[in-house]
C-alpha positions in Angstrom: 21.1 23.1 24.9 20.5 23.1 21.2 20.6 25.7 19.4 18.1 26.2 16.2 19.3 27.7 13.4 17.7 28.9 10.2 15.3 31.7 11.2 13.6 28.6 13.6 12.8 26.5 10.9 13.7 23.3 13.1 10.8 24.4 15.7 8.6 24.4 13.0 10.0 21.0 11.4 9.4 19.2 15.4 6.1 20.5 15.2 5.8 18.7 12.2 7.2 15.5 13.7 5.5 15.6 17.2 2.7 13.3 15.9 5.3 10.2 15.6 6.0 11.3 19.4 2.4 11.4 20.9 -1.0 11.2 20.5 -3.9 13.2 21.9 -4.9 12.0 25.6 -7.8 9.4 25.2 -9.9 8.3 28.2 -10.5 5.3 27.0 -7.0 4.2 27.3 -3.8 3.6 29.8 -0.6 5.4 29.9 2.9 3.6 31.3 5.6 6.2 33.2 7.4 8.1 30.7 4.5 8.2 28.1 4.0 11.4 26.0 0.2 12.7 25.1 -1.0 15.8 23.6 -3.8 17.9 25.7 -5.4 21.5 24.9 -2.3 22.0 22.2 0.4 20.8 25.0 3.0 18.1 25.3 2.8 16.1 28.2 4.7 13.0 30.3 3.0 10.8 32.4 4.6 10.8 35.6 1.9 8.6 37.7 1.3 5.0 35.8 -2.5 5.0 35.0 -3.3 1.3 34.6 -7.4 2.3 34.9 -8.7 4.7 32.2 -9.5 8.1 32.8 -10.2 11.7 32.5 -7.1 13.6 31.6 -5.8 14.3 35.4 -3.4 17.2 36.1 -1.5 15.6 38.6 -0.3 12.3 36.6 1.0 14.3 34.3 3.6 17.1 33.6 3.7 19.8 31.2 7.2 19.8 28.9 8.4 20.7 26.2 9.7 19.1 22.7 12.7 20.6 22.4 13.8 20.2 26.2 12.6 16.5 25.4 14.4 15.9 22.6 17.5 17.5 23.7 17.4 15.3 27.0 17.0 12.0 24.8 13.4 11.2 26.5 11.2 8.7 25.0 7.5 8.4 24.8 4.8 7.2 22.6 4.7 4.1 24.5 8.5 3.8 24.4 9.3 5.4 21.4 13.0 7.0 22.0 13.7 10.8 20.3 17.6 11.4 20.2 18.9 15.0 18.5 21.6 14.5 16.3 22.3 11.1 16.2 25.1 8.9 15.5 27.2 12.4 15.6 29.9 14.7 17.0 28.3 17.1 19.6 27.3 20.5 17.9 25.1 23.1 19.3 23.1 23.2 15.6 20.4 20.6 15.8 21.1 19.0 12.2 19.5 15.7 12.8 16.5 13.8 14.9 16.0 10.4 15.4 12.3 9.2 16.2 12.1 5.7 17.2 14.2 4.2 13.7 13.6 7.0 11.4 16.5 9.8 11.4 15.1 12.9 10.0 17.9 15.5 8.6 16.6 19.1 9.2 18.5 21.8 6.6 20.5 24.3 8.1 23.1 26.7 7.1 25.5 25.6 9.2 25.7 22.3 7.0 25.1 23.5 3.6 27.7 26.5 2.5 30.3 24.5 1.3 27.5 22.4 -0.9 27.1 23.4 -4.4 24.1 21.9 -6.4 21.6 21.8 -9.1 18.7 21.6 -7.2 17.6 24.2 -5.0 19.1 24.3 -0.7 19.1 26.2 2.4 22.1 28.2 3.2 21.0 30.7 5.7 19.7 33.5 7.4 19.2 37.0 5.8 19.1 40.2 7.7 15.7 40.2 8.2 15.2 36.7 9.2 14.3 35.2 5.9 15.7 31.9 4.8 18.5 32.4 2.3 18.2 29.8 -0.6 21.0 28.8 -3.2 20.8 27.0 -6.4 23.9 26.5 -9.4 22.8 26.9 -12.6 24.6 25.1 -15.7 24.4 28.0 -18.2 27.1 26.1 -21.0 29.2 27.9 -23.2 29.8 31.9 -23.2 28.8 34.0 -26.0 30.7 35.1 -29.0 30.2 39.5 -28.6 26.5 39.4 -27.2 23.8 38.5 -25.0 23.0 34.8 -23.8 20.3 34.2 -21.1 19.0 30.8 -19.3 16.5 30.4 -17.3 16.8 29.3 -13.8 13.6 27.8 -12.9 13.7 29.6 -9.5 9.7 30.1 -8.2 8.8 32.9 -5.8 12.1 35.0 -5.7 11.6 37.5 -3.3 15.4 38.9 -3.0 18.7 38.1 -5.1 21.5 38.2 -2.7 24.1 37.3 -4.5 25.6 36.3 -8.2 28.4 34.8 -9.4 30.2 31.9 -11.3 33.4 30.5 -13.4 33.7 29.5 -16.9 36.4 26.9 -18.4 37.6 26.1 -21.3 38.6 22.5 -22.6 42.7 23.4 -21.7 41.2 24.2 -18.5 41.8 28.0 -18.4 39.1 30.0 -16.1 37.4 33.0 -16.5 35.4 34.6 -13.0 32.1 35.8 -14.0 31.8 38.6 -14.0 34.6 39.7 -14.9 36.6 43.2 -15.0 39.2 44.7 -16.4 40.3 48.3 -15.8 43.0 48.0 -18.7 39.9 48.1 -21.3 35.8 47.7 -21.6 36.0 45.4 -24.4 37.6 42.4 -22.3 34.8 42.5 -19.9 32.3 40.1 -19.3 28.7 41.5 -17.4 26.4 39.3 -15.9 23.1 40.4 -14.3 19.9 38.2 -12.9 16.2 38.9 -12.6 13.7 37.0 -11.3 13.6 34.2 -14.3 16.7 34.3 -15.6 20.4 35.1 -16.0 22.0 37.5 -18.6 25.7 37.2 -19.6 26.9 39.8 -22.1 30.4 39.4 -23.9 32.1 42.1 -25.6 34.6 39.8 -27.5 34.4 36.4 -28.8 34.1 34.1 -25.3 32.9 31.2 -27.0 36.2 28.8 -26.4 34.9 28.9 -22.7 33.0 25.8 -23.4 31.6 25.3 -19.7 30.5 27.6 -17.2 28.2 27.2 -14.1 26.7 30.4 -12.5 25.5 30.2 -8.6 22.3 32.5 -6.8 21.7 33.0 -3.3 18.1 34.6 -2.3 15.3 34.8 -0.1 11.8 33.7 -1.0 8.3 35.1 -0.8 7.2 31.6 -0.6 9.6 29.1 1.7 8.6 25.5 1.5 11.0 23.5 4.5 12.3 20.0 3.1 13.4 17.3 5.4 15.1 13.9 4.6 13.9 11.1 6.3 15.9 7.6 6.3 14.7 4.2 7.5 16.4 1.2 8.4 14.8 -1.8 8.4 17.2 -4.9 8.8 19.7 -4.5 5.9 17.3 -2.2 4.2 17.9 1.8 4.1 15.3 3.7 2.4 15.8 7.3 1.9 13.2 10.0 1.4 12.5 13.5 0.8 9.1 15.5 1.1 8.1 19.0 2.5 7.6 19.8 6.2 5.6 23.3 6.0 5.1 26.0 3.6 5.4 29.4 5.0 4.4 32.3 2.9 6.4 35.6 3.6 4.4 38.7 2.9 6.8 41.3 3.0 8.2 40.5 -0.3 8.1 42.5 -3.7 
C-alpha cells in the first residue's frame, strides 16, 4: 500500500486530480463495467453494465476509494487507466500518478533533500505537521568589517528552521557560514535571518570570498502545493507546472 508523505499533501493533490478520473453520475447516460462516477461526494465503480439510462442504483455500483484505486492500477472514466508511480522502481512514497497519458509528479520530501535550488521546494515534515519548505539564496560576495543583507523573497514565513551556507573565493578556498572560531571574535563571521531577509556581519575584511550561497528551511502560514504535469503526445513532451491547493495554516505568528 502506498504510503503518503508530506503532512498528506498527496490526498489532497488526488482530490485535485479525481475530476480527470470521473464525472458526476448522470441519468441520462450509460456506464460500461469498470466505469468510475462521483455520487453524494463518493467515488464509485460500476460493477453491473447499464446499457439503459437510469437513476443512480446502489446495487450496480460499489463504493471505493481513490487511493485503493490508484494503488491497484484500476481504470475508469470510460477506460481511462490511473497507475501510481509510473515508469519506476517500487517505493512505498507515492512520488508520481499517471492519468490516462498525463504523469503528474507530486513533491515530497522523500525526493527533494538532496535538491538545492533557487526557487522555492518541499522538503518535509515539521514537528507539528507543517510542510517544511527550502529555498538557496545567492547572496554574492562577503563584506569587508560590516553588515550586508539580501533579501530572500520568501512570502508567508511562518517558522525558520534552519540557516546556513558556504562562501568561495576565486582560488577556491571555502568559508562555512557561519562561522566560529574559539581562538578569537574578530575572525568570526554571524549570520542571522528574519522574515525578509538575511544578515551577514564580518568582523575582518571577507571580501576576497567573491561567491557565497546561503540555504533556509521553514514552514509557512500559507502553503500553496505545486504539481508537475507532463504530456506526451507522439514525439511531443510538454511539461508544466501550476498549483494544486492552497491551504492556509492559522497557527502561525
Amino acid at each position: 500500500m502506498a504510503t503518503f508523505t508530506g503532512a498528506d499533501k498527496a490526498i489532497s493533490f488526488l482530490f485535485d486530480v479525481v475530476s480527470n478520473i470521473a464525472d458526476d453520475y448522470d441519468n441520462t447516460s450509460t456506464y460500461a463495467l469498470g466505469d468510475y462516477v462521483l455520487h453524494e461526494g463518493a467515488l464509485y465503480k460500476c460493477v453491473n453494465p447499464i446499457a439503459s439510462p437510469e437513476e443512480f442504483t446502489p446495487a450496480h455500483w460499489e463504493a471505493v476509494l481513490v487511493m485503493n484505486e490508484i494503488e491497484s492500477g484500476g481504470g475508469g472514466g470510460g477506460g481511462t487507466t490511473v497507475v501510481a508511480n509510473p515508469s519506476g522502481t517500487a517505493t512505498a512514497v507515492l512520488n508520481k500518478l499517471q492519468v490516462a497519458s498525463t504523469i503528474y509528479r507530486i513533491p515530497t520530501g522523500e525526493s527533494a533533500n538532496n535538491v538545492y535550488s533557487e526557487e522555492e521546494h518541499v522538503v518535509g515534515v515539521w514537528i507539528d505537521g507543517k510542510t517544511v519548505f527550502e529555498k538557496t539564496i545567492n547572496f554574492g560576495a562577503m563584506p569587508n568589517r560590516a553588515s550586508k543583507s539580501v533579501n530572500h523573497n520568501i512570502a508567508d514565513i511562518d517558522y525558520i528552521i534552519d540557516v546556513r551556507g558556504t562562501a568561495v573565493t576565486t582560488a577556491g578556498g571555502c568559508f562555512p557560514i557561519p562561522f566560529t572560531n574559539d581562538q578569537g571574535y574578530t575572525s568570526q563571521l554571524c549570520m542571522f535571518a528574519n522574515r525578509t531577509s538575511i544578515t551577514v556581519r564580518t568582523s575582518v575584511d571577507r571580501s576576497e570570498y567573491t561567491k557565497s550561497y546561503i540555504t533556509l528551511r521553514y514552514t509557512k502560514t500559507v502553503e500553496t502545493i505545486v504539481y508537475e504535469r507532463v504530456t506526451e503526445t507522439g514525439d511531443t513532451r510538454v511539461t508544466e507546472t501550476g498549483d494544486v491547493r492552497e491551504t492556509e495554516n492559522t497557527t502561525g505568528g
